[in-house]
N, C-alpha and C positions, 0 to 999 in steps of 0.2 A: 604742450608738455611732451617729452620727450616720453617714447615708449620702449620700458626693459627689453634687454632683449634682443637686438635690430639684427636678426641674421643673415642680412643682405650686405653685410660688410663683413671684411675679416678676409683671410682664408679660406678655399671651402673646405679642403679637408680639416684645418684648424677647428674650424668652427662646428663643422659634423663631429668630428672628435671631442669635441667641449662640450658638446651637447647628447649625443651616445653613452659616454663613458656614465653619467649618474643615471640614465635610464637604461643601462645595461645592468649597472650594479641595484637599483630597484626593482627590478624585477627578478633576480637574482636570491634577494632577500624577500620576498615575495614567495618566490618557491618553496626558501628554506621554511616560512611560517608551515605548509604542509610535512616537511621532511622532518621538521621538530618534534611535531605532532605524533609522526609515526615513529621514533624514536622513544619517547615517552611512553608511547602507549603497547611498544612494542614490551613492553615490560610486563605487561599486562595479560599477554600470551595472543597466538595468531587471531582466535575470535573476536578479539578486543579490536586490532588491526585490521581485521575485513570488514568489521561494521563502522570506524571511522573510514576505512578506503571507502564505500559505497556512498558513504554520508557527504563526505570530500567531492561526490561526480556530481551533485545536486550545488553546490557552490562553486565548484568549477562550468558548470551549465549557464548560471547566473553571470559568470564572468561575460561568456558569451554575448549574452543579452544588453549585458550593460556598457558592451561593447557600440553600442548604436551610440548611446551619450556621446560616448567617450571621444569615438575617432570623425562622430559630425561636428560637435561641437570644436574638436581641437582642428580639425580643416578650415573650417569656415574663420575662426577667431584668428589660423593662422594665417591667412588670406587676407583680411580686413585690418591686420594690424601692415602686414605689406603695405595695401593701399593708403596706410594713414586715419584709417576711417575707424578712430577708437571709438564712435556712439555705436555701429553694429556692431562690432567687437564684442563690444559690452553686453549688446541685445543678444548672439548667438551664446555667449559664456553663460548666461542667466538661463538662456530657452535651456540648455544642455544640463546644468544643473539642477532647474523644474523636473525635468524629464527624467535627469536621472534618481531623483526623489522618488516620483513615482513610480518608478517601474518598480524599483527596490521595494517600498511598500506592498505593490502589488504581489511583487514575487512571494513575498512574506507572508502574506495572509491564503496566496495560494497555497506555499507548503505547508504551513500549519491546520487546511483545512482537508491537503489530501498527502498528508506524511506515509498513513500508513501504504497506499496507493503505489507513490513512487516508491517506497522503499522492497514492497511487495514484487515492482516489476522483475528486481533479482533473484527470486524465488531464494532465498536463503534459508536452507534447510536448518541448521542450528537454531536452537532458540538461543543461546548467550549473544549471535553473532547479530542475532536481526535486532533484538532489544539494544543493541550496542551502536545500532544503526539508525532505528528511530530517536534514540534519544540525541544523540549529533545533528540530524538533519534539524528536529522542531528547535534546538537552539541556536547553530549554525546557519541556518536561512531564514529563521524565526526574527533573525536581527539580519540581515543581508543589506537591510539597509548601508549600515557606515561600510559595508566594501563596494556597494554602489558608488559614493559620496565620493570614496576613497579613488577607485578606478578614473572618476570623468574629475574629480581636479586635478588630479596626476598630471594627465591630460591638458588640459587647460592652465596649468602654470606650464608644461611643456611648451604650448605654441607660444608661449610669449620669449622663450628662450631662456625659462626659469627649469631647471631639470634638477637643481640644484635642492631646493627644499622641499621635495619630492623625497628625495634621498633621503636626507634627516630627515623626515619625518618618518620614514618606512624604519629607515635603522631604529628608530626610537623605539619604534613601536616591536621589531622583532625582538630585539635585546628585554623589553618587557614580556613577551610570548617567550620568552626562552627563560626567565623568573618565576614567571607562573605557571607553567607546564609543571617541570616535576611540583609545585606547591601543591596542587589545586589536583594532579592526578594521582599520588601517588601520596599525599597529606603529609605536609612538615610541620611541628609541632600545635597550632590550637587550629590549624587547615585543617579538617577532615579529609579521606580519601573519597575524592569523586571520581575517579576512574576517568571514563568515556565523555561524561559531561565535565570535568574539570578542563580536559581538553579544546572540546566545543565553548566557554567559559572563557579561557587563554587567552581564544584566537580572536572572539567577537571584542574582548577588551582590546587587545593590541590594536584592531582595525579601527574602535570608537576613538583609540586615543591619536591614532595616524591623521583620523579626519578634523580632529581637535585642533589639532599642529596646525596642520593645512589653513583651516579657517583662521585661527588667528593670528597665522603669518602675514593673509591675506588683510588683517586689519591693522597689524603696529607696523608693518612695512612703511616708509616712508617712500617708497619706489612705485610708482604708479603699477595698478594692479587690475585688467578688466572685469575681473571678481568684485570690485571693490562695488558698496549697495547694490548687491544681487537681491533681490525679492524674491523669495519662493512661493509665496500666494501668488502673484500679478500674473495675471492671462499671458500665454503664450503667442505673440502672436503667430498666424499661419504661415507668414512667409519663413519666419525662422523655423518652424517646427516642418514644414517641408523640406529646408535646407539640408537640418542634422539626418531627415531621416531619409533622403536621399542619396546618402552618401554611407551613413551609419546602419543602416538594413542589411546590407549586401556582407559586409564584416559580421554584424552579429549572425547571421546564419552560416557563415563559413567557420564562426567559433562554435556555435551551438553542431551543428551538423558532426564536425569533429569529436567533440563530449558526447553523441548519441553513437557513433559507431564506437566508442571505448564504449560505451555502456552495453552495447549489444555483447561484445567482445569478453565484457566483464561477468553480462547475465551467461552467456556457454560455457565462462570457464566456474560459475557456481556449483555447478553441476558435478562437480567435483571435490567439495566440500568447503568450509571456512577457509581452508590453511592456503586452496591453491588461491584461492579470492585474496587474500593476502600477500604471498607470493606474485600476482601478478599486479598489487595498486602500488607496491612497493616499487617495483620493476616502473610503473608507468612513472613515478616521481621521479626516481632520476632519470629518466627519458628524458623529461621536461626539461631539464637542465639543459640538453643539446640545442633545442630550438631559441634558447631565451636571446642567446648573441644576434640570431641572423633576424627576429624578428624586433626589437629594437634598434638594432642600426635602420631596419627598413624604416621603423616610426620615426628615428631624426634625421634620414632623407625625406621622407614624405613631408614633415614640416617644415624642412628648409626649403623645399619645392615649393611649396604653398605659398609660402612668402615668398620667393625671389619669381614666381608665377604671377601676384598680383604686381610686382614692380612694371613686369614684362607689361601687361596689357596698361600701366598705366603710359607707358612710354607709346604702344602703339596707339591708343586715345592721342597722347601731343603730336604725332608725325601724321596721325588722319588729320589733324586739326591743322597742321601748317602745312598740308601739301595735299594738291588735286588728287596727287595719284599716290597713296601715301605706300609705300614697300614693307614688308614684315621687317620686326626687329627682331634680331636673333638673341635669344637664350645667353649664346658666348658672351656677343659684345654685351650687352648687359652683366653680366656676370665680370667681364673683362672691365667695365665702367665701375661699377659698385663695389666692387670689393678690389681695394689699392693691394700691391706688390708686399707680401710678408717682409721683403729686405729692408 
């Protein structure tokens, strides 16, 4: 069977372009699910605002983390679909999604069993701002699961060269956080007003419904899918849970590392009351906007790499094989073989 996807054909910049552009715009909307938040809640006055910004560094942390799934799993898959080899495909996409099951559980029952702990590292002088902060985090990372689930299939329909239902699904899912936000924050008729928790509320629904998408895209597709009978019970094996987290470690602690010096950054400027803690998580969300273009183009270079990387070594395997002294194949000519003349 033919496998979706084949980005070792085409154009490269075509093909980088067809494959960036819905991962630029998903993570785009991605962003927004935060700036919605703070929009909403901003209504609600600054202290409302610094206790979702703080709550926000503890799911942005989690990103981090779930970043190991995400970017071993989608290297490895985009590798093995290069070489043809759709059974380990199959076997890293399941290991990556096990993994990223659990870690998100794990995370979950961490926060919920030392909420007050983290939320406390930012000394928040206000009592409106810190009660505005614990109650986001225990429901916000309390469920962090579906934005695990969410992150590492992203990912994994990404290396098959699927970037596309990634997209609809995240749109789907903001355009519903952006219904429920003022409903659920600020109560429309038989809605009560929940404030801080209608927010935290919004967001865990929009993520549960993103990963909804996701999974049963992955089942009424007729297009061959390496998701397709993923098992989340079945053992890991070692070789693949070596693979993702050889490659996915080094990433999550250059996300995590990142979210600790904002969080240091965020505990000094406390100290200065709610409003500047505000002022400054607001500041940090549209920051985030700047980074989103350059670090997506880099994730559909890396996967077109990946694949047009296992082509490479399967060629120099045939030229060992039909010659004594077999000579490296280069990148170009491969590149220049595999993908015909856009004219």
């Amino acid at each position: 069977m033919k496998m979706e996807g084949n980005l070792t054909k085409g154009p490269i910049l075509k093909t980088l372009t067809k494959l960036a552009v819905p991962i630029m715009a998903s993570s785009f909307l991605g962003t927004l699910y935060n700036i919605t938040d703070m929009a909403w809640i901003g209504l609600l006055g600054s202290k409302a605002v610094a206790g979702v910004g703080v709550g926000g560094m503890f799911t942005w942390l989690s990103q981090g983390l779930a970043a190991m799934a995400r970017m071993g799993g989608q290297v490895h898959v985009a590798q093995c679909i290069g070489r043809g080899d759709r059974e380990r495909a199959h076997g890293f996409a399941q290991a990556a999604v096990q993994l990223a099951a659990f870690m998100g559980m794990a995370y979950a029952i961490l926060s919920l069993l030392f909420t007050r702990q983290m939320v406390g590292f930012f000394q928040l002088a206000d009592a409106q701002a810190h009660a505005a902060a614990m109650s986001y985090t225990r429901i916000a990372c309390g469920l962090i699961v579906f934005s695990f689930m969410t992150l590492t299939l992203t990912g994994l329909y990404t290396a098959q060269g699927d970037s596309k239902t990634p997209f609809i699904a995240n749109l789907v899912g903001l355009a519903i956080n952006m219904v429920l936000d003022p409903v659920l924050i600020l109560g429309v008729g038989m809605f009560p007003k929940l404030g801080v928790v209608g927010a935290a509320i919004a967001t865990v629904t929009a993520q549960a419904i993103v990963m909804s998408i996701m999974i049963v895209g992955i089942v009424i597709q007729k297009k061959e899918n390496v998701l397709k009978g993923t098992r989340l019970l079945a053992k890991i094996p070692r070789e693949y849970l070596q693979g993702i987290c050889k490659i996915g470690i080094p990433t999550a602690i250059q996300g995590m590392a990142y979210c600790a010096i904002s969080m240091v950054l965020t505990r000094m400027v406390s100290g200065y009351g709610a409003e500047a803690v505000a002022t400054q998580r607001v500041g940090g969300q549209i920051e985030s906007i700047s980074w989103v273009r350059s670090s997506t183009w880099m994730a559909s270079r890396f996967t077109h790499f990946s694949t047009s990387s296992a082509v490479i070594s399967i060629l120099e395997s045939c030229q060992s094989a039909c010659n004594d002294k077999p000579r490296p194949v280069s990148p170009a000519l491969v590149l220049s073989n595999t993908m015909p003349s856009s004219a």
